[in-house]
SERO-4910 file (N, C-alpha, C, O; in steps of 0.05 Angstrom, whole numbers):
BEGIN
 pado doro    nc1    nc2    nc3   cac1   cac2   cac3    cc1    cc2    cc3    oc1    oc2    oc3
  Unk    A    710     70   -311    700     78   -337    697    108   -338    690    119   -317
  Unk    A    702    122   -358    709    153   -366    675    160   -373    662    152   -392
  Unk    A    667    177   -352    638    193   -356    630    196   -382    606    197   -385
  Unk    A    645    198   -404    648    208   -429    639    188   -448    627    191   -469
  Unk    A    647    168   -437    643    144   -458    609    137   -454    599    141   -432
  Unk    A    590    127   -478    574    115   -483    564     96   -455    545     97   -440
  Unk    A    582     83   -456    575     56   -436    567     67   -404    554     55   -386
  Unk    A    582     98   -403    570     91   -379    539    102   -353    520    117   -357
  Unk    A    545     92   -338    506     87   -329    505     93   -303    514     78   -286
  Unk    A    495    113   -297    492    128   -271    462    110   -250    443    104   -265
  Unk    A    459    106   -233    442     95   -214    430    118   -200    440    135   -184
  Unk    A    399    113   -215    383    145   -194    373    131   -165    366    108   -166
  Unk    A    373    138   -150    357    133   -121    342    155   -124    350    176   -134
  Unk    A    313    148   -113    291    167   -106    261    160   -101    255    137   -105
  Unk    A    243    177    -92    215    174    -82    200    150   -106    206    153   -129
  Unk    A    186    134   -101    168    119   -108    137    116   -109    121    104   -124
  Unk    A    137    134    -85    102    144    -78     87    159    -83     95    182    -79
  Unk    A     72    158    -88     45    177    -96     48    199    -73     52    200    -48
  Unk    A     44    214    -93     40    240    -64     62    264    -68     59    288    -63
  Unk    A     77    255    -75    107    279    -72     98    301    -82     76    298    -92
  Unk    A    110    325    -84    101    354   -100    106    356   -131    124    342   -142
  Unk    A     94    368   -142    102    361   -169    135    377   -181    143    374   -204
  Unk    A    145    390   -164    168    401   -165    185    374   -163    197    363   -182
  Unk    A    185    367   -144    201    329   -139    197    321   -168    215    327   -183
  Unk    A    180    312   -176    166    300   -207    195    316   -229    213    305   -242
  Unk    A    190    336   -226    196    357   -259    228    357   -247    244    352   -265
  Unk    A    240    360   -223    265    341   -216    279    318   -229    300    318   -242
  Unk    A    259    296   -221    267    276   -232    274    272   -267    292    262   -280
  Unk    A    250    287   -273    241    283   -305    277    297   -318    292    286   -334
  Unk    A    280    326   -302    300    341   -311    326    320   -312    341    317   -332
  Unk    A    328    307   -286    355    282   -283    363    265   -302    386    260   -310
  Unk    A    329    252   -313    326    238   -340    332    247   -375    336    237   -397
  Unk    A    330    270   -362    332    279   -388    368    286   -403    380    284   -424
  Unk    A    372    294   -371    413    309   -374    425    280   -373    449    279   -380
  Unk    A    415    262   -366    431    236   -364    426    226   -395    447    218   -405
  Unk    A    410    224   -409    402    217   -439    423    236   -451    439    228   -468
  Unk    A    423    259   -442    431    279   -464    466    278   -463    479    285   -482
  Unk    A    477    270   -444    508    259   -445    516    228   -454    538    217   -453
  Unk    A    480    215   -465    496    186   -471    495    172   -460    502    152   -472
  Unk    A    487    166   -432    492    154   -413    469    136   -412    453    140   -430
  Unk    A    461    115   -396    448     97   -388    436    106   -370    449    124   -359
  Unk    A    412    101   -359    399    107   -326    394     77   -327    386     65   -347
  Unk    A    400     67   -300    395     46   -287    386     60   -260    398     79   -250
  Unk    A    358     46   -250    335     47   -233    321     27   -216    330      4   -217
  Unk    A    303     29   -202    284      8   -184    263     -8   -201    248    -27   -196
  Unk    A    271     13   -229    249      0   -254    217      0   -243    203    -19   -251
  Unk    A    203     18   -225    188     23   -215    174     49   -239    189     65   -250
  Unk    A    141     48   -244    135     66   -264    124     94   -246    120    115   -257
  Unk    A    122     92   -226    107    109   -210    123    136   -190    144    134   -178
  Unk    A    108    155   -192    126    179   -185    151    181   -192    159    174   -213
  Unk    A    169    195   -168    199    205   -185    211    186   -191    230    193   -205
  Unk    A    211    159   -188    231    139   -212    215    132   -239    228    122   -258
  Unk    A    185    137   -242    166    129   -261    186    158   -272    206    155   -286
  Unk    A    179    176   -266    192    205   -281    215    213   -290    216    228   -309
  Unk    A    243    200   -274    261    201   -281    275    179   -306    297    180   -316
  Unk    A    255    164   -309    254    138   -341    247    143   -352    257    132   -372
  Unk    A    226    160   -360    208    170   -376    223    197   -380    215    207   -402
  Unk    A    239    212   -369    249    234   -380    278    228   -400    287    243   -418
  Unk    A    287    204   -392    306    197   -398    307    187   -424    327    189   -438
  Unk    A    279    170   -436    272    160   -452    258    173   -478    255    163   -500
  Unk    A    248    203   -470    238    226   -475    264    234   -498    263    232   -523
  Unk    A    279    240   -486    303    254   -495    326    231   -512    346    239   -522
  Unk    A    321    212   -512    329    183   -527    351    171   -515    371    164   -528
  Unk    A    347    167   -485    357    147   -470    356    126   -467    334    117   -473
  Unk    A    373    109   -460    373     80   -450    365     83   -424    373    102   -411
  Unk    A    347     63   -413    336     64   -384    336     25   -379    327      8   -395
  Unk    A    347     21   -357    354      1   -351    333     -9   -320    341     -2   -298
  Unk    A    313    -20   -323    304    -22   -291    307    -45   -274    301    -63   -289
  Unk    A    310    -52   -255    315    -73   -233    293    -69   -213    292    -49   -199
  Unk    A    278    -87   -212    257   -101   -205    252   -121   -183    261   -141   -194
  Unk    A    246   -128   -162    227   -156   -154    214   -168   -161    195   -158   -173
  Unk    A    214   -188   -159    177   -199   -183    155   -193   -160    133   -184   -168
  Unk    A    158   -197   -135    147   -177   -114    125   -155   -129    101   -157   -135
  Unk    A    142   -138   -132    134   -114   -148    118   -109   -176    103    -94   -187
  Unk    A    133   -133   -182    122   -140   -214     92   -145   -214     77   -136   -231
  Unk    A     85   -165   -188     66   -178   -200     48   -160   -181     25   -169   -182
  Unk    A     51   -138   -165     30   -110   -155     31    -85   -176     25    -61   -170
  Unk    A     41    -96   -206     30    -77   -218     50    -55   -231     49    -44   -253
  Unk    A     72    -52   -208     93    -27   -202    114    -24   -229    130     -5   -234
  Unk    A    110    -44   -242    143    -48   -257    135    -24   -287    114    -20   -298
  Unk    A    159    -12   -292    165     10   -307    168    -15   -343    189    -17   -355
  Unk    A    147    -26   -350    146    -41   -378    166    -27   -403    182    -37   -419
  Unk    A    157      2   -399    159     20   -416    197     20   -420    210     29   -438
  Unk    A    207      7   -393    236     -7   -401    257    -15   -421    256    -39   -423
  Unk    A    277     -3   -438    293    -14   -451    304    -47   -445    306    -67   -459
  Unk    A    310    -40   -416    310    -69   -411    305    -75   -383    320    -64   -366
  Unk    A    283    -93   -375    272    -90   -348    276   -117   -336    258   -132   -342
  Unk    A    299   -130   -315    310   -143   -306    294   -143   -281    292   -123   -267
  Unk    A    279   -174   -274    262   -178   -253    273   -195   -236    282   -217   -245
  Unk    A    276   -190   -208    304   -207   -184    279   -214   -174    257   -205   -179
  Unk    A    287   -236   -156    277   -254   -133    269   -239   -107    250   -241    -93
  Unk    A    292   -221   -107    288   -209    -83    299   -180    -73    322   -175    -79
  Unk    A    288   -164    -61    308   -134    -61    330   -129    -53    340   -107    -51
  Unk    A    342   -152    -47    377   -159    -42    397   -155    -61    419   -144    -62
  Unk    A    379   -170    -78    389   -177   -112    386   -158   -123    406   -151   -137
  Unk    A    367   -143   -124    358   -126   -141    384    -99   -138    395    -90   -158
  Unk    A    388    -91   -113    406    -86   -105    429    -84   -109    443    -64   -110
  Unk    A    436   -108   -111    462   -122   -113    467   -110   -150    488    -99   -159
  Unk    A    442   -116   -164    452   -115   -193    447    -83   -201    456    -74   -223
  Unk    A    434    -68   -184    438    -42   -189    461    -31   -177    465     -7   -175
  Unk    A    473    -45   -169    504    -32   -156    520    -44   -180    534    -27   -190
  Unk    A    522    -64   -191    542    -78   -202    535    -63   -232    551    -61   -250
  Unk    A    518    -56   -232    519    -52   -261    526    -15   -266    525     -7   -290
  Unk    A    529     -5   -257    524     28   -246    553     39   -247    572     26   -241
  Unk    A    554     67   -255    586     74   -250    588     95   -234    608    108   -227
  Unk    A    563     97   -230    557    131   -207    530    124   -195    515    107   -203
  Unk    A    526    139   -175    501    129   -153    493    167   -151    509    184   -143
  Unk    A    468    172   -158    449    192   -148    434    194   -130    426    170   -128
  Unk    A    427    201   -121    406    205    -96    387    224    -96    396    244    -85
  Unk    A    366    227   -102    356    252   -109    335    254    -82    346    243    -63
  Unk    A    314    263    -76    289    269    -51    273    236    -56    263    226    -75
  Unk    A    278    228    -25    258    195    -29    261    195      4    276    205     21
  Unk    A    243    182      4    233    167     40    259    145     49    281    144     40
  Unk    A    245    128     71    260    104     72    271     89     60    291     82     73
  Unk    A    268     73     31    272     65     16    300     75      4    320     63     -3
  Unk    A    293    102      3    319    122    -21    342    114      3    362    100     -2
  Unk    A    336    126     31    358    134     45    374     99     47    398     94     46
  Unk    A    353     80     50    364     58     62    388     49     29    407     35     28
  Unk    A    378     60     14    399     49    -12    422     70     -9    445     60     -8
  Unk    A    421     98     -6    436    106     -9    455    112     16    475    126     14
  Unk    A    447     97     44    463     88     59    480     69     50    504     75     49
  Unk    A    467     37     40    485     25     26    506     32      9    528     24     18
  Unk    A    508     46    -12    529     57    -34    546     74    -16    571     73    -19
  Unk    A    537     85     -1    545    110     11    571     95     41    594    103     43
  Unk    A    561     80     54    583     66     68    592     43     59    605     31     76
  Unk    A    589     32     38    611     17     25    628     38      5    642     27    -13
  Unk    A    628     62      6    643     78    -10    670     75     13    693     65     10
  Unk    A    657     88     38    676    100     58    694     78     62    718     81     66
  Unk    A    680     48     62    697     24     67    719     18     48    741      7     51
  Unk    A    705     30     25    734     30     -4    732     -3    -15    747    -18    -27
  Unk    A    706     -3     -4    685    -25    -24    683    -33    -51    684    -54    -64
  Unk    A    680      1    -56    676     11    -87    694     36    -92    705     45    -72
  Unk    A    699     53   -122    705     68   -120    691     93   -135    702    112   -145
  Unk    A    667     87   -134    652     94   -160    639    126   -136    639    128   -112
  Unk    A    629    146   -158    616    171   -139    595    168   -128    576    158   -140
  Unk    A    593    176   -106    564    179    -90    556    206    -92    569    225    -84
  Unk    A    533    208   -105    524    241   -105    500    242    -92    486    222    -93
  Unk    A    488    268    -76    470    275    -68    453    296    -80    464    318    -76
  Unk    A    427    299    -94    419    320   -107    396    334    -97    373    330   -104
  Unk    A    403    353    -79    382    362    -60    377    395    -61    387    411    -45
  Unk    A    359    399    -84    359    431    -82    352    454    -60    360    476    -51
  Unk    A    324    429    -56    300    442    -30    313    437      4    302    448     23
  Unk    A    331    424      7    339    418     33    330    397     41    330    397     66
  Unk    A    318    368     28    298    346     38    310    335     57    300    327     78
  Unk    A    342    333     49    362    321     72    374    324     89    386    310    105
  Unk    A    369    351     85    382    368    118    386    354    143    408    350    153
  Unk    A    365    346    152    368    329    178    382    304    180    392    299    202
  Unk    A    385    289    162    399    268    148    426    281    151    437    268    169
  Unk    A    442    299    142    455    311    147    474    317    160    498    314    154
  Unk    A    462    327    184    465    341    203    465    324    220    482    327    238
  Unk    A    446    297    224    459    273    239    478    259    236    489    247    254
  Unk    A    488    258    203    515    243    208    536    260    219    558    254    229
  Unk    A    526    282    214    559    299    220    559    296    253    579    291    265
  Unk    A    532    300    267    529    294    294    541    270    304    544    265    328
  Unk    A    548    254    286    556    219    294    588    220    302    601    210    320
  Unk    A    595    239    276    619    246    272    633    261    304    654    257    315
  Unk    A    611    277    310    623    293    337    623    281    352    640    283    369
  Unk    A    608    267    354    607    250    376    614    229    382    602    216    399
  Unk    A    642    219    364    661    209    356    652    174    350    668    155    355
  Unk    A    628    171    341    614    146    330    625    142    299    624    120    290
  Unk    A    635    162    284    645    165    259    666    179    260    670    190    282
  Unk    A    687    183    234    710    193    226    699    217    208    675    213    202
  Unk    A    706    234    201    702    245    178    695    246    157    691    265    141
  Unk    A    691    219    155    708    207    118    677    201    109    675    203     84
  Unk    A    655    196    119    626    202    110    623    231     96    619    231     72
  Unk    A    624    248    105    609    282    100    629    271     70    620    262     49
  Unk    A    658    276     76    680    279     57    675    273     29    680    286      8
  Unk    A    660    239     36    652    218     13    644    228     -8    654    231    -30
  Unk    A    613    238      5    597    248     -4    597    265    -25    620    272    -28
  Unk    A    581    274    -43    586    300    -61    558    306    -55    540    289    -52
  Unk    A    557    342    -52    525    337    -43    524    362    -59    540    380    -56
  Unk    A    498    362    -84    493    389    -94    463    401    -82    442    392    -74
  Unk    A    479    438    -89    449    447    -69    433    462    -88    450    473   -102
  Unk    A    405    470    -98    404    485   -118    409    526   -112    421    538    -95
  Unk    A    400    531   -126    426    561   -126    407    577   -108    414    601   -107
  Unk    A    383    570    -94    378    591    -71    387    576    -41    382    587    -20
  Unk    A    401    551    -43    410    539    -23    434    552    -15    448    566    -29
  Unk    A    439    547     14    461    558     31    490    535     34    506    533     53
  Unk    A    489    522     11    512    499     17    504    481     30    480    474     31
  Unk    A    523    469     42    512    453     65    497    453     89    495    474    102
  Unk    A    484    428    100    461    435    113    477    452    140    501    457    138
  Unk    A    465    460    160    472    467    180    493    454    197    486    431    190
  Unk    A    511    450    211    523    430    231    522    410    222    514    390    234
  Unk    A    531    412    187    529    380    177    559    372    166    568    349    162
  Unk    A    576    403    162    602    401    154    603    391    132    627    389    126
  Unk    A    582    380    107    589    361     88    589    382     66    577    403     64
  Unk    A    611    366     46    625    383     27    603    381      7    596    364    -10
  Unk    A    592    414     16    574    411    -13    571    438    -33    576    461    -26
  Unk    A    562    432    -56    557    470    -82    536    476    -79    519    461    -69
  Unk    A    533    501    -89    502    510    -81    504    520   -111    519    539   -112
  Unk    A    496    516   -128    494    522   -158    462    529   -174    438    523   -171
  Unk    A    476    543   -188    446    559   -209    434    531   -218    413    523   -208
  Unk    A    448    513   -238    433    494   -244    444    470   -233    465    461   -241
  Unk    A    427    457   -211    439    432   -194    444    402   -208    461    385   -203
  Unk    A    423    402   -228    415    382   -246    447    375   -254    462    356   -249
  Unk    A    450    396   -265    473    404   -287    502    392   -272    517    377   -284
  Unk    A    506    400   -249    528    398   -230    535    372   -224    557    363   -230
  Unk    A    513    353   -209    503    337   -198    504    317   -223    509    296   -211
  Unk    A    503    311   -249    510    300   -263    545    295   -277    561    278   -287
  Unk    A    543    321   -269    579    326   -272    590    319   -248    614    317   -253
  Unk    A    586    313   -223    596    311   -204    599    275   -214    621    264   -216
  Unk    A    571    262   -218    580    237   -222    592    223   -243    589    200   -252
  Unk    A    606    241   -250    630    237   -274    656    238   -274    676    230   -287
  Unk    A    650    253   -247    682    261   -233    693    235   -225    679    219   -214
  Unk    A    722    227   -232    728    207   -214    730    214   -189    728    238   -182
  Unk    A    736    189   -167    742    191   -145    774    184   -137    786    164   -143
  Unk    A    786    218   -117    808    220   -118    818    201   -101    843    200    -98
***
């Protein structure tokens, strides 16, 4: 599907927890907002709290469609983003999963804990497998992932991996960033506005 068209719907990954800086927050909100403002759909964890509570709410701000995927898990502790265009509640975080992949034409990644990395592991090596062919983007102004990084490329040297991880990847840096992380080799921009890039990146087809 052509970035351009209406229909299509980018997948944010990111923080869930109380606590993050409020720079993370006004991040997300910004993601929400440039994804509304091209038309597009955000599909999410449908979670109302911190940077996915922010990045639905910015999106919705600006007169987005916001799509969330849920557990009933989650649902019934309170967590679920109501405030939903349309808020789709799974059985289980497999599923939930499963239908935020299936429904999605681009995968973001923005600053998140365990949770972010363990999804955007998933998208991220079923890309390399040629699983899918949809973009994997990374949106990391502050450096959150550096170490993340710099270990896969370490995997790579140490000949546990091929190349074709860093390669996958699209990783944007914001414009006081140095590119890519250190000894991480991964192909990444270091741009004035990352938001901006990093949205365009997941519009790019994959060559």
């Amino acid at each position: 599907m052509d970035g351009g068209e209406r229909g299509f719907a980018v997948c944010v990954y990111c923080a869930s927890s109380d606590g993050v800086a409020a720079h993370h927050l006004d991040l997300a909100e910004a993601v929400g907002r440039g994804i509304a403002a091209r038309g597009w759909t955000l599909v999410s964890g449908g979670g109302r709290k911190s940077m996915m509570g922010a990045v639905a709410a910015g999106a919705r701000a600006a007169g987005g469609r916001t799509v969330g995927i849920i557990p009933r898990s989650m649902v019934e502790r309170e967590w679920a983003d109501h405030d939903s265009d349309e808020l789709v509640i799974t059985g289980s975080m497999r599923e939930r999963k499963q239908l935020m992949e299936e429904r999605s034409d681009a995968f973001l990644a923005l600053p998140g804990g365990i949770g972010t990395c363990e999804e955007l592991f998933e998208v991220w090596s079923s890309a390399v497998l040629e699983l899918h062919g949809k973009p994997v983007v990374l949106l990391d102004p502050g450096g959150h992932w550096d170490g993340l990084l710099t270990w896969v490329a370490g995997l790579a040297a140490g000949g546990f991996t091929s190349s074709a991880p860093m390669e996958r990847l699209r990783v944007v840096r914001g414009g006081g960033g140095s590119g890519a992380a250190p000894g991480s080799a991964a192909v990444a921009v270091s741009v004035a506005d990352p938001v901006e890039e990093a949205l365009a990146a997941c519009a790019r087809p994959v060559s």
